[in-house]
C-alpha positions in Angstrom: 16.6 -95.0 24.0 15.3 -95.2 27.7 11.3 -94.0 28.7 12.9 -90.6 30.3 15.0 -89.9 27.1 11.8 -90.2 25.2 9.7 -88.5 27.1 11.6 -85.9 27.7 12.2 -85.6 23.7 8.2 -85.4 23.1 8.0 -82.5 26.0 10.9 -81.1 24.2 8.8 -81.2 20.5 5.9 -80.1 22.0 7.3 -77.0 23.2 9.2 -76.5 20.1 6.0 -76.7 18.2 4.0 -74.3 20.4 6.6 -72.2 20.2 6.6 -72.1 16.2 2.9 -71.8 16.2 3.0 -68.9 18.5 5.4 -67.0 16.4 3.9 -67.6 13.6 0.8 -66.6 14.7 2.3 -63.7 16.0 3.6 -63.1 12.3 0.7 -63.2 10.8 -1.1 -60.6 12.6 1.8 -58.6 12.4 1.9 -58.6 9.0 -1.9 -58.4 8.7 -2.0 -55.2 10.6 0.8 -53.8 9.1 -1.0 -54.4 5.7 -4.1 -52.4 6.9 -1.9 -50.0 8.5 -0.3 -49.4 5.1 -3.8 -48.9 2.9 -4.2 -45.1 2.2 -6.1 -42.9 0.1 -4.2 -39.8 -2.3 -6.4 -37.0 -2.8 -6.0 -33.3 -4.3 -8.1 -30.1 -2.7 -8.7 -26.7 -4.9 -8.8 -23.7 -3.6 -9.1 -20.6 -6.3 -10.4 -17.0 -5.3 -10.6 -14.0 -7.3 -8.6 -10.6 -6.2 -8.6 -7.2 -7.6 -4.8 -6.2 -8.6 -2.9 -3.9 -6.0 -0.4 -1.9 -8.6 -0.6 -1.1 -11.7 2.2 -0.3 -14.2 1.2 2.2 -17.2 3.5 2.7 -19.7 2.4 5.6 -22.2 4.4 5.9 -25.3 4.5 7.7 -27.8 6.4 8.8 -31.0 7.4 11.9 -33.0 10.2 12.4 -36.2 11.8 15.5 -37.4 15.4 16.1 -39.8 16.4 18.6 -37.0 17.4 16.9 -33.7 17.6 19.8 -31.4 13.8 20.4 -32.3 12.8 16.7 -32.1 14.2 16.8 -28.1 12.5 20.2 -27.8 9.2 18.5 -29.0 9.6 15.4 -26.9 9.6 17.6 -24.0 6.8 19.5 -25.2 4.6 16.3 -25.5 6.1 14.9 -22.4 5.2 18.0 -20.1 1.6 18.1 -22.1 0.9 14.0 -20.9 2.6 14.8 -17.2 0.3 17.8 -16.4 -2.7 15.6 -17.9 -2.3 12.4 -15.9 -1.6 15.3 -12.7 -4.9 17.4 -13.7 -6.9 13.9 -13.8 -5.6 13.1 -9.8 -2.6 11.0 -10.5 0.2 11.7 -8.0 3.2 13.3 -9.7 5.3 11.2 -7.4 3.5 7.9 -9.3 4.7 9.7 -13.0 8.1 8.7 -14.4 10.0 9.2 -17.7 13.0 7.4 -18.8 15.4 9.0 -22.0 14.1 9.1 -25.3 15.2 6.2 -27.7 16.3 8.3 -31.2 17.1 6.5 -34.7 18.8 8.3 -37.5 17.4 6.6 -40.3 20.4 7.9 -42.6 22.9 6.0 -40.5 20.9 2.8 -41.7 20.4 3.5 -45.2 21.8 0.7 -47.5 22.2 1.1 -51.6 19.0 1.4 -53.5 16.7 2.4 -50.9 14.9 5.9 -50.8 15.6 8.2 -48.3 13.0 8.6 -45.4 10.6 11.5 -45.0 12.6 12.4 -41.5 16.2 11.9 -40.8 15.0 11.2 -36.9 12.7 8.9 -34.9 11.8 9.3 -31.2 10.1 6.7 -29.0 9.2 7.9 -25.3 7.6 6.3 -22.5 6.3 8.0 -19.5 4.9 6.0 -17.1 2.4 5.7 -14.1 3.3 3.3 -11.6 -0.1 3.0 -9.1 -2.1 1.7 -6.4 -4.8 3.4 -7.0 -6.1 1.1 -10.2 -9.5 2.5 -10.6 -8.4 6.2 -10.9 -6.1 4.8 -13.3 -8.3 3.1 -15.5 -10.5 5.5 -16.0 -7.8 7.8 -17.3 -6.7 5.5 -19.5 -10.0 5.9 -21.2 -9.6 9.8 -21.7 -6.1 9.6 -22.8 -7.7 10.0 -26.5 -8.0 14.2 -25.5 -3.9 13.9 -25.8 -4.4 12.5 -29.5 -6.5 15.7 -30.4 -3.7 17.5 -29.1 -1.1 16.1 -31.9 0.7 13.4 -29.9 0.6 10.7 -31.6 0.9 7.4 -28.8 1.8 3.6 -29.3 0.6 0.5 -28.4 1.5 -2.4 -30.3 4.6 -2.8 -28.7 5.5 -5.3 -25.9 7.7 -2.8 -23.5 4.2 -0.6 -23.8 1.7 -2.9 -22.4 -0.1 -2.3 -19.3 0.8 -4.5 -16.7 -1.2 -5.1 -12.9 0.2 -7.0 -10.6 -1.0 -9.0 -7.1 1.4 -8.7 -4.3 -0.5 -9.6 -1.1 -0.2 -13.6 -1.9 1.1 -14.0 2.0 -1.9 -12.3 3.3 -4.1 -14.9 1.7 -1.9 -18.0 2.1 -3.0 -19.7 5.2 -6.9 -19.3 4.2 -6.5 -21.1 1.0 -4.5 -23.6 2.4 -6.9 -24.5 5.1 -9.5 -24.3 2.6 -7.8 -26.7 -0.4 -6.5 -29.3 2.7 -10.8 -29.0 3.2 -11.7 -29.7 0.2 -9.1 -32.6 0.4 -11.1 -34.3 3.5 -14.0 -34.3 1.8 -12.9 -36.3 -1.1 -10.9 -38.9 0.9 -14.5 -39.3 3.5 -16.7 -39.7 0.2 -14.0 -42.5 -1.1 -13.9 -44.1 1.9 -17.4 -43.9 2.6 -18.4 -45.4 -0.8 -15.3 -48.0 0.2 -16.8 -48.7 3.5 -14.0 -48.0 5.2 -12.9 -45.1 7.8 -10.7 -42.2 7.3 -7.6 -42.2 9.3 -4.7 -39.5 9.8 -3.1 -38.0 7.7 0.3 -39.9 6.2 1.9 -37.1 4.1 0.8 -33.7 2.8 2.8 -31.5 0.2 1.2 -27.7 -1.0 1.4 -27.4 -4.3 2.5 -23.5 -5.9 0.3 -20.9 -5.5 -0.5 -19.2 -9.1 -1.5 -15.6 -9.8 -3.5 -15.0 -13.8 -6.0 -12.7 -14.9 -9.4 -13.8 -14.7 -9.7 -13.1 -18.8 -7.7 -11.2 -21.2 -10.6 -8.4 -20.8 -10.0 -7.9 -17.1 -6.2 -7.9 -16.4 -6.7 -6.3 -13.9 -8.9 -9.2 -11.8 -6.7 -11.9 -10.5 -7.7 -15.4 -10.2 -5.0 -17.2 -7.4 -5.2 -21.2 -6.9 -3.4 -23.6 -5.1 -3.7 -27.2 -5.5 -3.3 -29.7 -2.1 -2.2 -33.3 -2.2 -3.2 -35.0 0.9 -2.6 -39.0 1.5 -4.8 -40.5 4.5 -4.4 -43.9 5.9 -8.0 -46.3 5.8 -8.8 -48.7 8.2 -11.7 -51.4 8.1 
């Protein structure tokens, strides 16, 4: 090989191998910064507030049996009039006082072989009930309901179609406040980890809401709601 050819080869390797170097530094830092770029934090935010219920549903039933059906229905009347013009004399709104059908059972059309016969032929369950905004009034009827007792009605409660229910409906009112607060919440954890981590809180890489739930505060105040909503929020961390 001549002196040009072999010069021009070494020019040639030299180039090649500053060109390798170069990219491969280039790489590196590449993939060094994308590493760093990639290191996040995944933190959760709580936000739970109390509310007072906004309707409540009160079912009142009660019972009554008779052998003569025509006087059973003339009863249930009776005893349905006496509980509508009570809940209306205590300040319920008659428009807020329903009453469905009663449910009757003839106990002689279920009789089998061997068994006595019932005291009364006929059983009558009937519900009336108070559909309101206006809780407190409410509540404190329910406490006087006992003058209907003295009056011979004789009312249910162990049964799962009769329980009192309340109910929160203004969860979009509150939304946006809790969210803001939980997402909060969630900063402040993810600056305390990257504090203690020594590094520094970047932007935020993904966020997702978690579902908003509505329970009473305790089975003695139904009527008290306690409404959460969890956060997850995932920040990025730089040195």
């Amino acid at each position: 090989m001549t002196l040009p050819n072999k010069q021009n080869a070494w020019v040639l390797g030299i180039f090649i191998f500053l060109g390798l170097s170069s990219l491969g530094y280039l790489l590196g830092s590449s993939a060094i910064k994308f590493k760093e770029y990639e290191r996040t934090v995944t933190v959760k935010g709580l936000s739970e507030q109390e509310f007072p219920a906004d309707i409540v549903i009160w079912p009142i039933q009660f019972t009554a049996a008779g052998n003569n059906l025509e006087e059973l229905y003339e009863a249930i009347e009776a005893n349905t009039s006496k509980i509508r013009e009570f809940l209306a004399n205590k300040g319920i709104d008659k428009q807020e006082i329903s009453f469905t059908s009663p449910s009757i059972t003839d106990k002689s059309a279920q009789q089998y072989g061997g068994q006595d016969r019932a005291e009364f032929r006929y059983t009558a369950i009937q519900t009336v009930t108070v559909y309101s905004t206006n809780i407190d009034s409410v509540r404190k009827v329910m406490r006087e309901l006992s003058e209907l007792g003295k009056q011979g009605i004789v009312f249910t409660s162990a049964n799962y179609d009769s329980q009192t229910e309340y109910l929160f409906t203004r969860l979009n009112e509150i939304k946006p406040a809790m969210i803001e607060e939980a997402t909060r919440k969630a900063r402040e954890v993810a600056e305390k980890f990257a504090s203690d981590s020594k590094s520094t809180l970047g932007k935020i890489r993904r966020a997702s809401q978690g579902q908003f739930s509505i329970s009473d505060r305790d089975k003695n105040n139904p009527h008290i709601k306690s409404v959460r909503v969890v956060s997850t929020v995932e920040y990025y961390l730089s040195d």
